[in-house]
KEFI-305003 format. One line per field, with one value per residue (C-alpha): residue number from 1; y, z, x. Coordinates in nm, 3 decimals, m for minus. Each point is the difference from the previous one (the first is absolute). Layout:
<nodes>
k: (NUM/...)
north: (Y/...)
up: (Z/...)
east: (X/...)
</nodes>
This chain:
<nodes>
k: (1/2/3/4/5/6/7/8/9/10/11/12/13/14/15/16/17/18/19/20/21/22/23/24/25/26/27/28/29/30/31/32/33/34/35/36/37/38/39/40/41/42/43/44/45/46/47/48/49/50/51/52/53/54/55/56/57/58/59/60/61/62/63/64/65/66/67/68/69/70/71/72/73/74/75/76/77/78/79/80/81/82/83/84/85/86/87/88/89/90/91/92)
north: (0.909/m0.123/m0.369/m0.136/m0.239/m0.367/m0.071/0.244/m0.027/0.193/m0.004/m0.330/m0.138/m0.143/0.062/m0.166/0.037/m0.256/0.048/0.346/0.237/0.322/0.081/m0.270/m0.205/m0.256/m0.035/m0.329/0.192/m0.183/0.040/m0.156/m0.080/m0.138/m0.302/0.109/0.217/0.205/0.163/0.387/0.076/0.341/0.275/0.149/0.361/0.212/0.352/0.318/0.099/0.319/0.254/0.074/0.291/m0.020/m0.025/m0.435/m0.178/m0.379/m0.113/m0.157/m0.329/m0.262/m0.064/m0.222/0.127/0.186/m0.141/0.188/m0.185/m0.316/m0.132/0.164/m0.018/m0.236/m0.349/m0.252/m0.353/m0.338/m0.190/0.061/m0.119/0.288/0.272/m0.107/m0.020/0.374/0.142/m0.178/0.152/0.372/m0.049/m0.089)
up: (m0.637/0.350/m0.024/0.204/0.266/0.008/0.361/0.192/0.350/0.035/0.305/0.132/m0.375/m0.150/m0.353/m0.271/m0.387/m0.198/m0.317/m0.192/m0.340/m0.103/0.154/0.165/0.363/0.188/0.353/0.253/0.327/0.290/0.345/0.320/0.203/m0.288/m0.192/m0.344/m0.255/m0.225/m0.329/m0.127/m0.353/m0.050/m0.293/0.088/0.076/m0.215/0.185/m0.104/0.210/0.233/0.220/0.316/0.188/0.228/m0.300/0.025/m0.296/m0.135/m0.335/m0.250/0.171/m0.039/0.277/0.119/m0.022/0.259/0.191/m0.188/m0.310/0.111/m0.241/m0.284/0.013/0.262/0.103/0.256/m0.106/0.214/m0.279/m0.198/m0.266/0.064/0.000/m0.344/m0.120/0.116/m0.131/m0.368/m0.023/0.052/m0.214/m0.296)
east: (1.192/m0.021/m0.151/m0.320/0.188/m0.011/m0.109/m0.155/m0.172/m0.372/m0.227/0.148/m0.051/0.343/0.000/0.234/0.016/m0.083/m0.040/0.032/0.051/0.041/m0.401/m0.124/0.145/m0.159/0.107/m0.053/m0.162/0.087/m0.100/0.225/m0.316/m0.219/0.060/m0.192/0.149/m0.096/0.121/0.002/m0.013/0.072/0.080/0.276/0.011/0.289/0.004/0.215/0.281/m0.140/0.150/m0.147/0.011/0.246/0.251/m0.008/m0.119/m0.085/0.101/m0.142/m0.182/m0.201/m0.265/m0.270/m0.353/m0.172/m0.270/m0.241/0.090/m0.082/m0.274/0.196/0.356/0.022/m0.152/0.020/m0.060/m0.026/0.245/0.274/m0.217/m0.233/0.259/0.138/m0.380/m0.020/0.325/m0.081/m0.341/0.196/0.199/m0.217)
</nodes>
């Protein structure tokens, strides 16, 4: 299975792991021209390997969520604090 990354870069929005396991991530957003950050807690997306139709495929992967999902399988919080808060009350 293809892993989610560490660091990734998003609409001008640096992002960085912080803290993670099996189902769950939390990520430091960071933004070169603003001096807050902020903090995603996600649940982290396990999708099936597919084959398109032009005969190229993905594997097995893990993924963020889709904008959509934000609200439910996604959340951005002010503190680190916040984001732990979040990922704890998924996970019970």
């Amino acid at each position: 299975m293809k892993t989610l990354p560490t660091t990734s870069t998003h609409s001008g929005y640096n992002l960085s792991q912080v803290w993670r396991d099996p189902n769950f991530a939390i990520f430091s957003k960071t933004k070169p021209s603003h001096h807050n950050n902020h903090f995603e807690a996600i649940r982290i997306q396990h999708l099936k390997a597919v084959k398109l139709p032009d005969g190229s495929s993905y594997p097995d992967r893990e993924a963020y969520p889709k904008g959509e999902q934000w609200g439910t399988d996604a959340w951005t919080c002010s503190t680190l604090q916040a984001a732990r808060d979040k990922v704890k009350e998924w996970a019970s």
